[in-house]
C-alpha positions as CSV (number, residue, x, y, z in Angstrom):
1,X,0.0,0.0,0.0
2,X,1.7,3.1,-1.1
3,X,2.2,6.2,1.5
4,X,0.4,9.7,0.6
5,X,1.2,13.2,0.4
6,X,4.5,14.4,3.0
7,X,2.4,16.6,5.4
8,X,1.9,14.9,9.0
9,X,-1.0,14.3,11.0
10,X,-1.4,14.4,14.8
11,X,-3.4,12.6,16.7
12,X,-4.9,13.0,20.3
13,X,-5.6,9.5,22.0
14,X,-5.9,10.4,25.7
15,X,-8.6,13.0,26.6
16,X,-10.9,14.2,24.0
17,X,-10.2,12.6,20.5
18,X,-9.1,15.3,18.4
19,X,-7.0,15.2,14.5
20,X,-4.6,18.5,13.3
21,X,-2.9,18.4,10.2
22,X,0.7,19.9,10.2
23,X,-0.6,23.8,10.1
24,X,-2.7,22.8,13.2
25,X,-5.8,23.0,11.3
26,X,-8.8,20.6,12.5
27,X,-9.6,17.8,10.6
28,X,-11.4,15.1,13.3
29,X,-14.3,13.2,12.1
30,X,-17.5,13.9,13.4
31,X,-18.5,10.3,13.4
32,X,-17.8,8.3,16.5
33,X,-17.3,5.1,14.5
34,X,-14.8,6.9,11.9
35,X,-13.0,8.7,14.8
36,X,-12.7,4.9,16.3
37,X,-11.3,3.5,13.0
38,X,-8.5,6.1,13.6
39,X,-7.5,5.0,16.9
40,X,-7.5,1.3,15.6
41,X,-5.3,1.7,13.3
42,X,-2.8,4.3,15.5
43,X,-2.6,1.5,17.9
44,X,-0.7,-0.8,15.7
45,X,3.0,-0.7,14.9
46,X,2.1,-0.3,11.2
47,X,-1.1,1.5,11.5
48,X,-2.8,-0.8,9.5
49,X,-5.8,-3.2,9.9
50,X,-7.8,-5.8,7.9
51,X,-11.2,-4.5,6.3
52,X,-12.6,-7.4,7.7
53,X,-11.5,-7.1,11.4
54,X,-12.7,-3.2,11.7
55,X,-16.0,-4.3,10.1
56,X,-15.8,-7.2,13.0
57,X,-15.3,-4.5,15.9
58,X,-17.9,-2.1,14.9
59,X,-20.5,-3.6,13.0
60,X,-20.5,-6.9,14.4
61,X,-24.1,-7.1,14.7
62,X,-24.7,-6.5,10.9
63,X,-24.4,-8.8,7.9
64,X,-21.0,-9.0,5.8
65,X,-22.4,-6.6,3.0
66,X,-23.9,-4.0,5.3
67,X,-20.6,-4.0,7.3
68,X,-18.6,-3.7,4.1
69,X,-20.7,-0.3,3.6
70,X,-20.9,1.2,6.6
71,X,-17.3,0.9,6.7
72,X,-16.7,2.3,3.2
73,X,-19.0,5.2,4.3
74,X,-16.6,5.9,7.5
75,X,-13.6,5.7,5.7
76,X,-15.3,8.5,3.0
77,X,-16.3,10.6,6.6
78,X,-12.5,10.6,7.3
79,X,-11.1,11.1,4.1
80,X,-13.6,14.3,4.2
81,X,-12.5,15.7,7.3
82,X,-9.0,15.7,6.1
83,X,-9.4,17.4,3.6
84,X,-6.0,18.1,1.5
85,X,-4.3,15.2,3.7
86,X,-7.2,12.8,2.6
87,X,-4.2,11.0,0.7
88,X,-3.4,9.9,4.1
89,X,-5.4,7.4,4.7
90,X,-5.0,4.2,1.9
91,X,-7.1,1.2,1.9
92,X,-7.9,-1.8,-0.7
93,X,-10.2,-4.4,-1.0
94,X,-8.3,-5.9,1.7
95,X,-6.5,-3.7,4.1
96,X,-7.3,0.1,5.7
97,X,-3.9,1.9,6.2
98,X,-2.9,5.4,7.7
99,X,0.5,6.9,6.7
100,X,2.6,9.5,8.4
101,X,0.8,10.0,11.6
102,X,1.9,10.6,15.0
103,X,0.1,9.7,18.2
104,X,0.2,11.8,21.9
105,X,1.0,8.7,23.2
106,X,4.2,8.4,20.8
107,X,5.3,11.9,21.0
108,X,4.7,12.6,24.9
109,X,4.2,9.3,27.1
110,X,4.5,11.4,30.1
111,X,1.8,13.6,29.6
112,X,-0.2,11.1,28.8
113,X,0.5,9.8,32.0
114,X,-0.1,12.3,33.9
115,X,-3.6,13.3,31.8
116,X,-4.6,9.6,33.0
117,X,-3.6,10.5,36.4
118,X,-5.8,13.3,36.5
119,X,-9.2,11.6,35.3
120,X,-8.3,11.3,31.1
121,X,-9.1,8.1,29.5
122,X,-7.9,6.5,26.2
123,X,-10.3,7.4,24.1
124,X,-12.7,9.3,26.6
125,X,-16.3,9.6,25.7
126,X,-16.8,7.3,23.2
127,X,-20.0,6.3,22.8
128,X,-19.8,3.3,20.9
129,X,-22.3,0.1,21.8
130,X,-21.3,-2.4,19.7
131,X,-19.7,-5.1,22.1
132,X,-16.9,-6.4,19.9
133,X,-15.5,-2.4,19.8
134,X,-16.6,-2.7,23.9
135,X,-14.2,-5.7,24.3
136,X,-11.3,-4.1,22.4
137,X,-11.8,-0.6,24.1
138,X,-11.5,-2.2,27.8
139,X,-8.8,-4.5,26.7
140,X,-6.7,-1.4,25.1
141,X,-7.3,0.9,27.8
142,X,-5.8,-1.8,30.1
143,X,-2.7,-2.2,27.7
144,X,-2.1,1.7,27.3
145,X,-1.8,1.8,31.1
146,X,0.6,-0.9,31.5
147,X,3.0,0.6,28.7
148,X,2.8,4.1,30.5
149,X,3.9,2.0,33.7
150,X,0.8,2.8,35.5
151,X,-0.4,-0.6,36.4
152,X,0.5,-4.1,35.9
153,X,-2.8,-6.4,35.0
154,X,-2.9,-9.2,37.6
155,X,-1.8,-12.6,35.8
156,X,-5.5,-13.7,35.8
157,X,-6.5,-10.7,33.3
158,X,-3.5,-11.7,30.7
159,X,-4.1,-14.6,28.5
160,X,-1.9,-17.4,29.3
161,X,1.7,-17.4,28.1
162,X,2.4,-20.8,25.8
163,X,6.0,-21.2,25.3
164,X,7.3,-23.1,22.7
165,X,11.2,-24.3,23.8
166,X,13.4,-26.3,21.3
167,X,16.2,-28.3,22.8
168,X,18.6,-29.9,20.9
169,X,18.1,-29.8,17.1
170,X,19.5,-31.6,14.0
171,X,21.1,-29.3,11.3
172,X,19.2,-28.7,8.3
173,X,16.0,-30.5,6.9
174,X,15.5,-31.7,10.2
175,X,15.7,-28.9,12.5
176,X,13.4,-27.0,10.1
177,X,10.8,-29.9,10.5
178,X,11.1,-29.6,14.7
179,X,11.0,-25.7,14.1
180,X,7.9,-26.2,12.3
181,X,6.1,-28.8,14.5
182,X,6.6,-26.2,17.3
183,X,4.8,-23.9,15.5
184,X,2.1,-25.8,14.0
185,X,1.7,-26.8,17.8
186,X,1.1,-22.9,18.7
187,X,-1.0,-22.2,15.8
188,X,-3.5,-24.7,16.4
189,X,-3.6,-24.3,20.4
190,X,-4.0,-20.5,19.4
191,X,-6.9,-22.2,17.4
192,X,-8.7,-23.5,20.4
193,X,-7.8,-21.0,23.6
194,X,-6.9,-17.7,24.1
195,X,-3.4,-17.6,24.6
196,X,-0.2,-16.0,23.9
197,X,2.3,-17.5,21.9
198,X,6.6,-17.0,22.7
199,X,9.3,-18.8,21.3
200,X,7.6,-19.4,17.8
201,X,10.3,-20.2,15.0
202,X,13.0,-20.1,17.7
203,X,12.9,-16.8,18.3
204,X,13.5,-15.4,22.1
205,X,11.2,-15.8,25.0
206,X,11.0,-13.3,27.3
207,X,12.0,-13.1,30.7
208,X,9.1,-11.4,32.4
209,X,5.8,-13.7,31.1
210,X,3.2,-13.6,33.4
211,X,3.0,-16.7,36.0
212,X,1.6,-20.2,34.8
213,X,1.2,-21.0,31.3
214,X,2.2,-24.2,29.7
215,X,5.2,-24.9,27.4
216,X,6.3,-27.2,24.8
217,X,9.2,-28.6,24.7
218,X,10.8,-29.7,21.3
219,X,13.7,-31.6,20.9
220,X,15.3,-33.7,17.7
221,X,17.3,-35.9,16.5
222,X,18.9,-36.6,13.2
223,X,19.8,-40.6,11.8
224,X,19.1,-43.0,9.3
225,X,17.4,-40.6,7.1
226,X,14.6,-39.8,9.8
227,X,14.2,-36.7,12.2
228,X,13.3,-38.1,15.5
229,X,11.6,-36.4,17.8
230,X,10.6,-36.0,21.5
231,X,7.6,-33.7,22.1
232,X,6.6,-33.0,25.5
233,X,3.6,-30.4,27.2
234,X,4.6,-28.9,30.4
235,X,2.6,-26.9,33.1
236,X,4.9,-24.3,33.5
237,X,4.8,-23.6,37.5
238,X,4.3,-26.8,38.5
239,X,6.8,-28.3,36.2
240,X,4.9,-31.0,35.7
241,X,4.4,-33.0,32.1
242,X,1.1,-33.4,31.2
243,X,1.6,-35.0,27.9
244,X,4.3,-36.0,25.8
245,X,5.0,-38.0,22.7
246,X,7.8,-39.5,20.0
247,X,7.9,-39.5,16.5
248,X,10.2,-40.3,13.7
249,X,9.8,-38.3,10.5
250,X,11.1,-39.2,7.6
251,X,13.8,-36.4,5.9
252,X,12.6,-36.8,2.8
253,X,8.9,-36.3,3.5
254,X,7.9,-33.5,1.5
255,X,4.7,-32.7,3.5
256,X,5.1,-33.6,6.7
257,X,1.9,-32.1,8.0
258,X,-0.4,-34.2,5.3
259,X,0.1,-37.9,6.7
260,X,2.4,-39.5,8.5
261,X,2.4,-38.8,12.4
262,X,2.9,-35.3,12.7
263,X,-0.8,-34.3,12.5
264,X,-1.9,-36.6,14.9
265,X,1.1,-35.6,17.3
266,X,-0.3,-31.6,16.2
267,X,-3.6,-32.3,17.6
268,X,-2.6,-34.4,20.8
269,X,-0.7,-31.5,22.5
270,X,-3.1,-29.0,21.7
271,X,-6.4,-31.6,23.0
272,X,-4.1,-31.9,25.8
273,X,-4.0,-27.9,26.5
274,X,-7.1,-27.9,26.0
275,X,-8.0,-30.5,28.9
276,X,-5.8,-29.0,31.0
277,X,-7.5,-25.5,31.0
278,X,-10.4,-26.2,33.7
279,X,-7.6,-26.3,36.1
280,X,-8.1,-22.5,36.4
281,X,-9.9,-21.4,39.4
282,X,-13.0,-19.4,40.1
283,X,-10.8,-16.6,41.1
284,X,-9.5,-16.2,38.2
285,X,-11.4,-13.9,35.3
286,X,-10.2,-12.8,31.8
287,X,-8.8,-15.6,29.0
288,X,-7.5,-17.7,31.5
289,X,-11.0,-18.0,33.1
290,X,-12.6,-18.3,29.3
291,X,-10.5,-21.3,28.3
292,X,-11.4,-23.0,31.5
293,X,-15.5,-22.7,30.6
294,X,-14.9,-23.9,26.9
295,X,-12.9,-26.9,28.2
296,X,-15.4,-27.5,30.6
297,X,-18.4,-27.0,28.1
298,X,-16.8,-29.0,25.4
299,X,-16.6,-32.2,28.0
300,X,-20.3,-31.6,29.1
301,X,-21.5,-31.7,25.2
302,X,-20.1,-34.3,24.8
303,X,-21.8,-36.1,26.8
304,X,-25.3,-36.2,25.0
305,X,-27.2,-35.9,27.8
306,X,-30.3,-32.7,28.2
307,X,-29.2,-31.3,31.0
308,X,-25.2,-31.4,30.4
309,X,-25.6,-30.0,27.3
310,X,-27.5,-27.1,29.0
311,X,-24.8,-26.3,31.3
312,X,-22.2,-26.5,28.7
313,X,-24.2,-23.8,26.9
314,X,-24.8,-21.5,30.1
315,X,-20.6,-22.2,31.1
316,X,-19.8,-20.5,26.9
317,X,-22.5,-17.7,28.0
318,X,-20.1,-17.1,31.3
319,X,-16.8,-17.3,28.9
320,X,-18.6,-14.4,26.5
321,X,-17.9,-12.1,29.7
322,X,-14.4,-12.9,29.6
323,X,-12.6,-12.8,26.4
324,X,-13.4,-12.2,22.7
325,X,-16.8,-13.9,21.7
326,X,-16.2,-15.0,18.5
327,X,-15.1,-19.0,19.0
328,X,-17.4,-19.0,21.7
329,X,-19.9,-18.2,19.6
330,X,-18.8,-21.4,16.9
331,X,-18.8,-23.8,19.7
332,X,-22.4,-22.7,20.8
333,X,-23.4,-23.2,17.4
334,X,-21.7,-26.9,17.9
335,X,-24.0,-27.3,20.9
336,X,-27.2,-26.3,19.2
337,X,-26.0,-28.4,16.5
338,X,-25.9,-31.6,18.6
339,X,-29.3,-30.8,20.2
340,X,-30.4,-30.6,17.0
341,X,-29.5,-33.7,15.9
342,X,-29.6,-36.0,19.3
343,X,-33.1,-34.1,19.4
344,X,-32.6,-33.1,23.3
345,X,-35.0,-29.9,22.9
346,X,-38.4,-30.0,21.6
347,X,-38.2,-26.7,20.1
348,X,-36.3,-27.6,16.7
349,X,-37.1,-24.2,15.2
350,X,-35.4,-22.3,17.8
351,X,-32.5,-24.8,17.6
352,X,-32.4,-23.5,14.2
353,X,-32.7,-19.9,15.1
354,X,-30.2,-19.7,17.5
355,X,-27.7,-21.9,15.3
356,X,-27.9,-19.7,12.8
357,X,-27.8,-16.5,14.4
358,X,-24.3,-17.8,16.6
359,X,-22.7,-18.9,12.9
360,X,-23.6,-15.5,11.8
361,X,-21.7,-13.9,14.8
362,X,-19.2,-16.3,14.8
363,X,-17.7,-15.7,10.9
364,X,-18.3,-11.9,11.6
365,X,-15.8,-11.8,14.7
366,X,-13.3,-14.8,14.1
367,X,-13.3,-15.1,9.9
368,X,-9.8,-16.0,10.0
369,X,-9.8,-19.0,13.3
370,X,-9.8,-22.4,10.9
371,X,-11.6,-23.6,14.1
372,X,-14.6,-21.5,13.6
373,X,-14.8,-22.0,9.8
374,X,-15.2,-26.3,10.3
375,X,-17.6,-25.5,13.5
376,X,-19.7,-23.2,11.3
377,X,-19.2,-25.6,8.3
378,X,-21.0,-28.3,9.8
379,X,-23.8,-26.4,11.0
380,X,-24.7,-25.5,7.9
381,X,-24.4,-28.6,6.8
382,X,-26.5,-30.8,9.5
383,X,-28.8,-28.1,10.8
384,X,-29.3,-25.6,7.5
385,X,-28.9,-28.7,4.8
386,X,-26.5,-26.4,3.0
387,X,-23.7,-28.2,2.0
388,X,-22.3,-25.6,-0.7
389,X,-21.7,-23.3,2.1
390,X,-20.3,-26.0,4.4
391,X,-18.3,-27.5,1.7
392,X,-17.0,-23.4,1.4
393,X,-16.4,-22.9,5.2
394,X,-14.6,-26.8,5.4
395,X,-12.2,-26.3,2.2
396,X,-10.5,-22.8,3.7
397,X,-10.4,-24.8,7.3
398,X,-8.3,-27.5,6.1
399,X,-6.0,-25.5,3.4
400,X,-5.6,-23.2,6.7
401,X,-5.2,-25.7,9.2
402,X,-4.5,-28.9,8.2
403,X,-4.0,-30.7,11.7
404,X,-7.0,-29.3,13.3
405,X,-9.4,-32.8,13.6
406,X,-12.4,-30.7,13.2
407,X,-11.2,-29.1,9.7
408,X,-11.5,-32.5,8.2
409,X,-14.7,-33.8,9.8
410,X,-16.4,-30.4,8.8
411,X,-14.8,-30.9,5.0
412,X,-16.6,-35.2,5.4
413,X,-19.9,-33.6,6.9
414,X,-19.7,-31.5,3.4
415,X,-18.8,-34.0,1.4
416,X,-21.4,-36.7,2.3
417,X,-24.2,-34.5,1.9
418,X,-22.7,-33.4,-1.4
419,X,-22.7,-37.0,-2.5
420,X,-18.9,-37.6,-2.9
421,X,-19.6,-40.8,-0.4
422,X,-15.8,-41.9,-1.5
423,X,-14.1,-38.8,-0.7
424,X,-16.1,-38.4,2.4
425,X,-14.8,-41.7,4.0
426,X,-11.4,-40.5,2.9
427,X,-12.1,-37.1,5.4
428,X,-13.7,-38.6,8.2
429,X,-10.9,-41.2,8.3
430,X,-8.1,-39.0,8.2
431,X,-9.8,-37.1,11.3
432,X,-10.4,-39.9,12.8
433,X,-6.7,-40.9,12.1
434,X,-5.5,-37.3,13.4
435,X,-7.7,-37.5,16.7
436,X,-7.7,-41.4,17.6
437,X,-6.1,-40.6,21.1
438,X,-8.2,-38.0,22.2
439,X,-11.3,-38.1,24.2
440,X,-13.7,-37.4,21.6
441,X,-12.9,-39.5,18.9
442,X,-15.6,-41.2,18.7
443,X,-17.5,-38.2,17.0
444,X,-15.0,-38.9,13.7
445,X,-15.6,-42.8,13.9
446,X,-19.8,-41.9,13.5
447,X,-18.5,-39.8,10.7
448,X,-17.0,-42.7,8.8
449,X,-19.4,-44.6,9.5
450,X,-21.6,-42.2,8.2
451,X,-19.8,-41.6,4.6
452,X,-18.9,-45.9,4.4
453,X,-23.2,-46.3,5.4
454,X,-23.7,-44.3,2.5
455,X,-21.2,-45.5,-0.2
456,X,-23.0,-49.5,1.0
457,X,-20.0,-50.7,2.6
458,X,-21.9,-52.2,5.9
459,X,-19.4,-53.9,7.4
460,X,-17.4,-50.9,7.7
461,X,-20.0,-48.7,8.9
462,X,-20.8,-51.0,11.5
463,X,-16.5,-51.0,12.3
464,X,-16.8,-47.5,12.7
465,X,-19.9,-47.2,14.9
466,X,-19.0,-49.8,16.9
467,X,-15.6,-47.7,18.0
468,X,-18.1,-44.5,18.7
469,X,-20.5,-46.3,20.6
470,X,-18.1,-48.3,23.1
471,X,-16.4,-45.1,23.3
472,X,-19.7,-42.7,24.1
473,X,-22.7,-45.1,25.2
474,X,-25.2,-42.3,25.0
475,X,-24.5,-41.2,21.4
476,X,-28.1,-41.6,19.6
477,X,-26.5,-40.7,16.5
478,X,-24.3,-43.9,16.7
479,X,-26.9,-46.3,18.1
480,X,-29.8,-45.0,15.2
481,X,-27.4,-46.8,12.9
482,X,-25.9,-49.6,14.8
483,X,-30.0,-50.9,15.2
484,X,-30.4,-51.0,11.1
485,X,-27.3,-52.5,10.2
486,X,-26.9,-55.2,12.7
487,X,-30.4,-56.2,11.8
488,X,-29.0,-56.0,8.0
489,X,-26.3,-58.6,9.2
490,X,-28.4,-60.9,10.7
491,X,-26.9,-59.5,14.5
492,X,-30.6,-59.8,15.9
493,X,-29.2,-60.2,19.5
494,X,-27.1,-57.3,19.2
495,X,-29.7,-55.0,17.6
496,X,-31.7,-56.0,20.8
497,X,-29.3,-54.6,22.7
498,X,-28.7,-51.4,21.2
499,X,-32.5,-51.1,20.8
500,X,-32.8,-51.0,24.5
501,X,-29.7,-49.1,25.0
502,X,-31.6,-46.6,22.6
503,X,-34.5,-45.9,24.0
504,X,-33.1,-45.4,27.9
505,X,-31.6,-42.2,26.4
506,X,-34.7,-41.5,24.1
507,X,-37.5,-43.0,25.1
508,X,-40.0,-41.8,22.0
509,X,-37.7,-43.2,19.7
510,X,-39.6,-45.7,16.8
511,X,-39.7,-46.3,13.8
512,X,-42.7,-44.0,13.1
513,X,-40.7,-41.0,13.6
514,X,-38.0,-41.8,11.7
515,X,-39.9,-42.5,8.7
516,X,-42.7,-39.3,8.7
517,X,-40.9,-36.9,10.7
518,X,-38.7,-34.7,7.9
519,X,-36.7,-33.2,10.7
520,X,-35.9,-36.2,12.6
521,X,-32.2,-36.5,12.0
522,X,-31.2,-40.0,9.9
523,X,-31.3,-38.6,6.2
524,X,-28.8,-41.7,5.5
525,X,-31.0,-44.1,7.3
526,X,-33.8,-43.1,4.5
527,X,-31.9,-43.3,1.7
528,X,-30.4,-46.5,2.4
529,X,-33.3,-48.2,2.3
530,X,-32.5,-50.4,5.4
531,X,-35.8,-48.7,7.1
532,X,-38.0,-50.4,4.2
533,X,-35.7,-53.7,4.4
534,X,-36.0,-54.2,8.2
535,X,-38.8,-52.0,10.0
536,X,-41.4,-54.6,10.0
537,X,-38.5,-57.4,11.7
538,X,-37.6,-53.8,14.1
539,X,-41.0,-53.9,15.4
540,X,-40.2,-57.6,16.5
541,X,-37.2,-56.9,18.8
């Protein structure tokens, strides 16, 4: 983006917002939304910020194409009040950009200080409601008073330092490949939690990080054309290792991240960051207290069960208070979407609702988090019946993230719907591959036994629900199928028992529903004809 004319602006950040070109004439917006785009982008080293992300702090409750305008309509307001220095201020279809500029609190940190001291805020009297700008403003006012040294946030209101360490590394190829794990480690934990990453790429960590934390240790080995490697998760206080892991890589792998064990070694250490999060205490408020309620919720939904998945909703609505929204908002669309489908709530149309409207929020605050894309993915895909969109959503999750479990079974979800049953059971496999030794693996085993159910390979749908079921006994989903193929394979006994098992977690479960309710969730179970083939002998059991 190119720079504009050579005249310099100022700009007041403490106190009452004011603009002056280099003559000292006026030139501050009216607007309080344009004079807000301003202090977004003074408040970055290169004063410059995504389209996307200032439409996500202060339109955030508006649709992508209303959001687009209303921010090309601000940016017009500024350009206006400039006047002659309008050249200041570049954008693109991409990026917003303000060029020579200086700031109060780069020119004269002590009176900035001492305006604070006497009552001044960062940014006093805005007037802004939108809670994504809310967030940013409390969270920027809290930073602008550390760097002036007038308070240090207690660790509780930091996010959580994750360090990544490497130890000993091979030369070349191979201490690229342990660089790179590291980092592909930080990424997709970043993914999940709000943290803060140090030590990415090797670089310095410093010495002042906030107490607590975890770190990864990296360390690697070079013989017999193979990088080996030790990978180990630490709590960083407590110095104790709460998960760790070896792998041997071959050198000349060209993409280390695509197969092999490096994936499934990605997504182990960050599932095990994950579980380690409810560990905070009540205490405790701010990210560190947000990561502990998604861990938490993400257990309880889990569990299939009414009430659990209640509280796992009402423990996101308590992380909302504590950090950005945006994620939280994905994995409450993840726990209508299982309502939805394990039909735990009578009210299907608000299910639908609410889904939607949390998808909505969730793209418009996090567009970038791969997480949020596959979360939102399947929504659409099992809830809306959308699958072009899903199939959208899941393709930019996996090119972004390709560890991430949850990229791939949103890209399956997609793809089964779509009709690719082939290249479906190719997906769900390879998340179930990346997450077999986590706790909710199961949820990628009904997946491929969803996609092989629908190309008519039986015996391996029944391989695949088998693994989900032993692993989550209340999954419906799971059991819904188990019941029509093992009566397929002549398993009577076996469909007795799942029958049973079936309808102690949902007891108006028959046939009848299945067949002539259109929302009841088994649209493979129709199509596969086994509800004509062996309804009557269900009736039997």
């Amino acid at each position: 983006m190119g720079r504009g004319c050579e005249s310099r602006m100022f700009i007041r950040l403490v106190g009452v917002f004011e603009v002056r070109d280099d003559q000292g004439r006026d030139c501050t917006p009216r607007g309080s939304k344009a004079r807000a785009i301003l202090a977004m982008l003074c408040q970055t080293p290169d004063h410059m910020r995504a389209r996307r992300w200032l439409e996500g702090r202060l339109w955030s409750d508006r649709g992508l194409e209303l959001a687009s305008g209303s921010l090309r309509q601000a940016l017009m307001e500024i350009r206006k009040a400039f006047g002659e220095a309008a050249s200041l201020l570049v954008s693109d279809r991409d990026m917003v950009q303000l060029n020579d500029v200086v700031t109060d609190l780069e020119q004269d940190r002590e009176a900035c200080r001492e305006a604070i001291q006497s009552g001044r805020e960062f940014m006093e009297g805005s007037d802004i409601v939108d809670s994504a700008f809310t967030e940013w403003l409390r969270e920027e006012r809290a930073r602008v008073d550390m760097q002036l040294g007038m308070l240090r946030p207690a660790p509780s209101q930091l996010p959580m330092p994750f360090v990544i360490r490497l130890g000993g590394m091979p030369s070349g190829h191979g201490g690229t490949v342990s660089k790179a794990l590291g980092d592909a480690v930080g990424r997709l934990v970043a993914e999940f939690a709000h943290i803060n990453i140090f030590g990415a790429g090797g670089s310095a960590v410093p010495h002042d990080l906030a107490r607590g934390g975890l770190t990864l240790n990296v360390e690697g080995t070079a013989s017999n054309d193979h990088v080996h490697l030790l990978v180990s998760l630490i709590a960083t206080e407590s110095r104790l290792t709460i998960w760790s892991q070896r792998a041997a890589v071959p050198l000349a792998e060209a993409d280390i991240f695509g197969k092999g064990e490096l994936p499934s070694m990605v997504f182990q250490a960050a599932d095990a960051a994950l579980a380690h999060f409810p560990r905070a205490t009540d205490r405790e408020t701010g990210p560190r207290r947000a990561n502990a309620l998604i861990a938490g919720a993400l257990t309880e939904m889990f569990s299939y069960d009414t009430e659990r998945l209640r509280e796992a909703d009402r423990m996101l609505i308590e992380a909302q208070e504590f950090a950005e929204p945006g994620r939280i908002y994905a994995w409450r669309c993840l726990v209508r979407q299982i309502m939805f489908v394990e039909r735990t709530e009578e009210d299907h149309a608000r299910l639908v609702d609410e889904a939607d409207e949390f998808s909505r929020k969730a793209l418009e605050m996090s567009k970038a988090n791969p997480l949020v894309l596959a979360l939102v993915s399947q929504a659409r895909v099992m809830v809306d019946e959308n699958p072009e969109v899903g199939m959208v959503l899941a393709r930019d999750a996996v090119a972004l993230s390709p560890c991430n479990a949850f990229a791939h079974w949103a890209r399956a979800g997609a793809l089964i719907r779509i009709g690719d049953n082939e290249g479906a059971l190719v997906a769900a496999r390879q998340g179930t591959q990346i997450a077999a030794r986590t706790a909710h693996v199961h949820w990628w085993e009904a997946l491929s036994g969803l996609a092989a159910l629908r190309g008519g390979d039986n015996v391996a749908a029944i391989a695949h629900y088998e693994a989900a079921h032993s692993r989550a006994p209340s999954f419906r989903a799971a059991m819904r199928h188990l019941l029509f193929l093992y009566l397929a394979v002549g398993e009577r006994e076996k469909a007795s028992r799942v029958y049973r098992a079936l309808l102690r977690v949902e007891k108006d479960f028959s046939l009848d529903r299945i067949v002539n309710e259109p929302d009841y969730p088994a649209v493979t179970l129709r199509r596969s004809g086994l509800l004509d083939q062996y309804g009557a002998e269900l009736a039997r059991l």
